[in-house]
N, C-alpha and C positions, 0 to 999 in steps of 0.2 A: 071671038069670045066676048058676051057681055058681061059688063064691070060687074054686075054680080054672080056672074060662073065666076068670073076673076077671084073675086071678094070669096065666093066658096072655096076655091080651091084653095086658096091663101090661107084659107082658118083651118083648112085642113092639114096645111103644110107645118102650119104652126104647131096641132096640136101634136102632129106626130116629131116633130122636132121635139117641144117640149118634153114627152115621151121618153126621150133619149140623154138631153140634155140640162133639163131642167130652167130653163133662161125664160121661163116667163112664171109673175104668178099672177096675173088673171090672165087668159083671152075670152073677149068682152066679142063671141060670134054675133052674139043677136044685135047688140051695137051697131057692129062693122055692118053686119044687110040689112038694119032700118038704114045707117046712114047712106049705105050706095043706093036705096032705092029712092032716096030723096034725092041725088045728085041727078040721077035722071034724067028728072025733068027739071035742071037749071040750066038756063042758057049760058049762063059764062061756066067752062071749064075749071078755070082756074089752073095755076102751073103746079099740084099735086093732083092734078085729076086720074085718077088710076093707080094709085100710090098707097102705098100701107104702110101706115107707121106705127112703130111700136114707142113704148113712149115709159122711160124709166119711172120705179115705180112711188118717185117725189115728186113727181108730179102731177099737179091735179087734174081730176079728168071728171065732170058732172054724170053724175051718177055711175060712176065706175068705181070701184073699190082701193084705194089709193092708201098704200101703208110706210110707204119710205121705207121699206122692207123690216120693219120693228113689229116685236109683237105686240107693243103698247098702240100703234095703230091699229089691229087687225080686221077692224069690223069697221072703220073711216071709210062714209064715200062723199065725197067733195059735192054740196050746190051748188058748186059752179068750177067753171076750167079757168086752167091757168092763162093768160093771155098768148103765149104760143100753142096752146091749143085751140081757141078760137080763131089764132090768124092760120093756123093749118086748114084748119075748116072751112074757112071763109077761101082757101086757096084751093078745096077739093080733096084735099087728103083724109084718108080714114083711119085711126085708131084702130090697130085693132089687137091691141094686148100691152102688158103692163110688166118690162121686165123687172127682171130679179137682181135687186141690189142689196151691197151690206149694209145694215141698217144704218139708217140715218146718212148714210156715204163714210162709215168709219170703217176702213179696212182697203187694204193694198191687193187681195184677193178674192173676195168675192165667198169668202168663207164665212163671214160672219153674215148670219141671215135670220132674220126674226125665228123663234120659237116654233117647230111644226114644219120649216120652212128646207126643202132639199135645196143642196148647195148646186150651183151649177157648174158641169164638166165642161173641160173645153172639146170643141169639137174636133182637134186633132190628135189627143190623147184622152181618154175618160177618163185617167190616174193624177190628169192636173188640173191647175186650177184656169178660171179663165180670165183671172183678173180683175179688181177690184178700181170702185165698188159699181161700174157701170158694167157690172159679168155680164148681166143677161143680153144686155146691150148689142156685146162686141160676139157674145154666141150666135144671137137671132142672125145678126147682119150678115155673118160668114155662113151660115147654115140655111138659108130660105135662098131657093133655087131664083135664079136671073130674071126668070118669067113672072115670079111674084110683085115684081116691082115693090119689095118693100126698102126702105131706109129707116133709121134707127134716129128717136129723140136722146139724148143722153147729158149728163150734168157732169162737173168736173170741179172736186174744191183744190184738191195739191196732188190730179194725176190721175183723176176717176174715169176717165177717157182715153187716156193716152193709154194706159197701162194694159185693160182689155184687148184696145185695139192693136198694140203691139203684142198679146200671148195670144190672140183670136189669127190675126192675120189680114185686118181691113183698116178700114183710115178710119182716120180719130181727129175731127176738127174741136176745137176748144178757143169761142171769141176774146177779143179784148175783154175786159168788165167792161161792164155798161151798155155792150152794142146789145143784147139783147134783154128784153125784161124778165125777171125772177119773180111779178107775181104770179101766185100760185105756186110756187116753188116751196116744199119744206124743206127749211133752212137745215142747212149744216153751220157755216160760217159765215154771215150773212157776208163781212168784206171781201169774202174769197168766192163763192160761188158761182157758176156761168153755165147757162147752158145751152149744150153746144151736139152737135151731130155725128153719124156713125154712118158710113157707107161703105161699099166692095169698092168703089174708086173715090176718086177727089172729086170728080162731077156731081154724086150722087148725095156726097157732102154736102157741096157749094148748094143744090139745090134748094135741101131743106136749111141750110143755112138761111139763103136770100129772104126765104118766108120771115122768118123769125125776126129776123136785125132790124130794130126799130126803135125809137123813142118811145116808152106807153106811162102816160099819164096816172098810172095806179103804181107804178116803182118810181119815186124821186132818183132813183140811183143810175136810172137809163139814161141815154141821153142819144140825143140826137148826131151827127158826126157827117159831115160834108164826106165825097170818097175821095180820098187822095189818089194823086197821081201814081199808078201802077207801074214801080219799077223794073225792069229789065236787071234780074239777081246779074253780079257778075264775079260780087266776090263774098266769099263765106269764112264766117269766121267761127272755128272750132277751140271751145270751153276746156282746157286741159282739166281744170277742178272735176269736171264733168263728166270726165272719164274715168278716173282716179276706181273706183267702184265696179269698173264695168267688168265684165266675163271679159277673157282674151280672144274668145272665140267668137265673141259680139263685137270686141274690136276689129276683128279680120272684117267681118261681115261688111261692116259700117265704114273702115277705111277704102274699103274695095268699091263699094257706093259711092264714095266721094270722088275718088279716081274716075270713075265712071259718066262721072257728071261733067267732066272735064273744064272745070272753072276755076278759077282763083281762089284757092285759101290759106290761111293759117290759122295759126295755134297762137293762143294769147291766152294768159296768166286771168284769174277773175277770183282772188283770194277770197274775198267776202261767202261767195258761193257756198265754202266750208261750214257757213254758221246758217243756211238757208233754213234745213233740215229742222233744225233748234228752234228757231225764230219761228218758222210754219205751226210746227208742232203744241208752241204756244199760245200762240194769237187764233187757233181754231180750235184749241178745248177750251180757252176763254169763252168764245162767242158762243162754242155748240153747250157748256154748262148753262148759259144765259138762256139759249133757245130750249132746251131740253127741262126747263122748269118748269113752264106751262103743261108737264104732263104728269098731273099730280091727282088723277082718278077722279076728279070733279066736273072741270070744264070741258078738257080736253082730251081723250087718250083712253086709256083703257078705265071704264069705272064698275065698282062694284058694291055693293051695301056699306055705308059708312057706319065701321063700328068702330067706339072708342074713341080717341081725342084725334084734332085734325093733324097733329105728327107723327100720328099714330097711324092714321089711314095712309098720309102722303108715304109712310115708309114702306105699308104693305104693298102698296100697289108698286112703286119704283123698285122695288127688292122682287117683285114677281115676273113685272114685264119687261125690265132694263137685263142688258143680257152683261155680261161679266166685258167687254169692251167700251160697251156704252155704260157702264158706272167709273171703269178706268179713266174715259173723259172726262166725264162730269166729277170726278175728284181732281184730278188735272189743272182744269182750268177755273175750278172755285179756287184751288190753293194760288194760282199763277194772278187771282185778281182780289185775295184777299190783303185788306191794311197791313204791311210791313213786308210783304212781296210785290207787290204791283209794280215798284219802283223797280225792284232787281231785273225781276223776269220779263212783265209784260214790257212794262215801258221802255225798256232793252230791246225787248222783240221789235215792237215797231218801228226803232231808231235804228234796228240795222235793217228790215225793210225798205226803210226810204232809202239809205243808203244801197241797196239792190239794184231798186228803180231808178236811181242817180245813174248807176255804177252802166245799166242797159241800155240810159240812152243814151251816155256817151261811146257805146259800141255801136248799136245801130249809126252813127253819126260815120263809124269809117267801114260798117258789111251792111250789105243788103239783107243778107237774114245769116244765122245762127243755126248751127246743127250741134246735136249730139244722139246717141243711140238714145232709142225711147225708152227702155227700162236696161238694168242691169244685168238680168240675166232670164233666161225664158223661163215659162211658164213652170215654177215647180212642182211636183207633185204631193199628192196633200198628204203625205205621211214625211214630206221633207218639212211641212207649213209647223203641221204640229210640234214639231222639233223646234222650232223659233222662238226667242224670246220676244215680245212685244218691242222691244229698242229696236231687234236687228231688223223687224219687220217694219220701222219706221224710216230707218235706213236707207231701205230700197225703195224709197219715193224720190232719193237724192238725185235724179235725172228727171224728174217732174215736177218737182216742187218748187223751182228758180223760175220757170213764168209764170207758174202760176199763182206765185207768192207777187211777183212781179205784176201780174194782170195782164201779159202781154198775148198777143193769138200765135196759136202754135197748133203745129198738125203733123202728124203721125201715119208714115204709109208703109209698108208693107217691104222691106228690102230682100226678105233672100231667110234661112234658115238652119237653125243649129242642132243637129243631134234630130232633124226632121220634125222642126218647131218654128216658130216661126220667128222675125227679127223687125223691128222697125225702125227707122228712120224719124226722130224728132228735127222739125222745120220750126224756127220762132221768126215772127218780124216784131215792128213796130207796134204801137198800142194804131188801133184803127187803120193799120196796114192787111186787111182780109183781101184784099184784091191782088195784091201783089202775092201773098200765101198762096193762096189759091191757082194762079197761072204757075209759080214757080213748083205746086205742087205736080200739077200736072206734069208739065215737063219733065220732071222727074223720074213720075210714071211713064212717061215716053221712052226717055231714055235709057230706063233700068230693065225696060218692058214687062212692065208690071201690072197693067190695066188688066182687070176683071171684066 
């Protein structure tokens, strides 16, 4: 078959997935077959040659329609890509669709979606959710047949990867901060953001991962990183705080995995853990009130006839296209960084952060990596969501949010299934330990026999 019957059939695949599912909101077909017909005729391959990536919908993509899944974006299309989508390209991989996320990355399930915007079901139940906020992400990935060769772009601020990937049923890679670059990225939390990959295995991960990981001179915040040496896991150490939360029938799942792996562990105390949840929740409606300014109907974001006084206009338009979660932020984290709180709250938050980051790498110092179940309880269904109050829904981040509050890389694979859903497997190592994740992942997959 040639890469562009490929590339046909793949946007085909797509649109009828989408059909069903709803996990993408662009597919960009005419894109994807200018771009394979210019692949062509290039003599280097590149190691995404034949490859389709779908690419979450914060990030930028030149001339593709790019909304961070907000209605205050809905008519944005980027002059230019992001720099992992330029190194994708430059490596041969094709764009070809823009999945569906909760707006701006605020939300635990994939329910919050711009204006206009169908939520997407998961592909093992249509009555749940599929997980937030990289939903479309971890849909497309489980749902586009083995012969598509697609793999999934996906971002992660406190578990927007993990979380999919454990109610979809695929792996969920999430880098240190810094290995790869966030220009072109629309920001959620600018200290927390990362973005990170979606595939049916850990291979399919690592691939699009390798592309991406780089130093890029348009993000100050990347950085460069020698590879360490790839250790040989031998012993793992399991976060009781980190359970505390879990379903018991996620604990069977998850202890039975570990048995399975037949290596050394234990269970060690990690108190701080308990205020992770709090601290996260702070420190990223601070930054996403900061970022969510600039969309005030003039410069940036959704504009319309300026009538009246300019806090007049700034309010019509943020009261039209801000949807009742993303105003919840943005009151949030102005109050958490106004004069005579900043001390209490933010500057709290931070100080027990570092203490987090203290606290993991005096653990890595005696386990090779860290487990816990990847979320707390499976995929619920959206008549259980609605029932939630906005706390209990920030709750259930409490097994995602400690590396990624931390910056540590962490991956997410696929264990086994509750009530015929599915279960994951949370892996952490070391900041700039991907190579060691990566083997250890696999393994995993070996031994659970789990590869896709």
């Amino acid at each position: 078959m040639s890469l562009i019957e490929s590339v046909d059939k793949a946007i085909e695949e797509a649109e009828k997935i989408n059909k069903k599912l709803n996990c993408f909101i662009t597919i960009c077909g005419d894109n994807a077959r200018s771009r394979a017909k210019k692949l062509i005729s290039q003599k280097n391959k590149g190691a995404l040659y034949g490859k389709v990536i779908s690419v979450k919908d914060a990030i930028c993509t030149k001339g593709i329609r790019t909304t961070a899944g907000s209605a205050i974006l809905t008519n944005y299309i980027p002059p230019f890509n992001a720099s992992v989508i330029e190194k994708i390209e430059q490596e041969g991989g094709i764009v070809i669709g823009k999945t569906a996320m909760d707006h701006f990355g605020f939300g635990t399930f994939c329910t919050n979606v711009g204006h206009g915007l169908p939520v997407p079901h998961n592909p093992h139940d249509l009555q749940r959710a599929a997980g937030g906020s990289s939903g479309g992400a971890g849909v497309a990935t489980f749902s586009f047949s083995n012969s598509a060769n697609h793999i999934a772009l996906a971002e992660s601020t406190g578990g927007s990867i993990t979380a999919p990937a454990a109610f979809c049923g695929v792996v969920g890679f999430t880098p240190t901060y810094g290995r790869v670059s966030r220009y072109g990225l629309i920001d959620y939390a600018n200290s927390l953001d990362k973005i990170g990959t979606m595939g049916k295995n850990v291979e399919e991960a690592e691939l699009l991962a390798g592309v991406i990981f780089g130093e890029d001179k348009k993000d100050e915040t990347s950085q460069h990183q020698e590879t360490k040496t790839v250790k040989k896991v031998k012993k793992i150490g399991i976060i009781k705080e980190m359970l505390n939360n879990v379903d018991e029938k996620i604990k069977k799942v998850f202890w039975q995995s570990i048995y399975e792996l037949g290596l050394e562990y234990e269970e060690i105390s990690f108190p701080l853990i308990d205020y992770s949840v709090a601290s996260y929740y702070i420190i990223a409606t601070a930054e996403a009130s900061s970022n969510l300014a600039r969309y005030y109907g003039m410069r940036y974001g959704a504009q319309e006839e300026i009538t009246g006084s300019f806090s007049e206009h700034f309010s019509k338009i943020r009261s039209k296209y801000f949807s009742d979660e993303e105003k919840r932020r943005i009151i949030l984290g102005t109050f958490v960084r106004t004069a005579g709180y900043k001390e209490k709250y933010y500057i709290k938050a931070l100080r027990v952060r570092e203490k987090i980051n203290e606290e993991f790498n005096l653990l890595f110092k005696r386990f090779d990596v860290l487990a816990t179940p990847s979320m707390p309880i499976i995929a619920p269904r959206f008549e259980e969501i609605a029932k939630l109050k906005p706390i209990e829904v920030y709750a259930l981040d409490s097994c995602t949010i400690p590396p990624n509050l931390a910056c540590i890389p962490h991956l997410s694979i696929p264990i086994g299934k509750v009530n015929n859903m599915p279960v994951g497997l949370q892996i952490m190592c070391n900041s700039w330990e991907e190579d060691t994740l990566f083997r250890f992942g696999k393994e995993s997959e070996s031994k659970l026999g789990l590869i896709r």
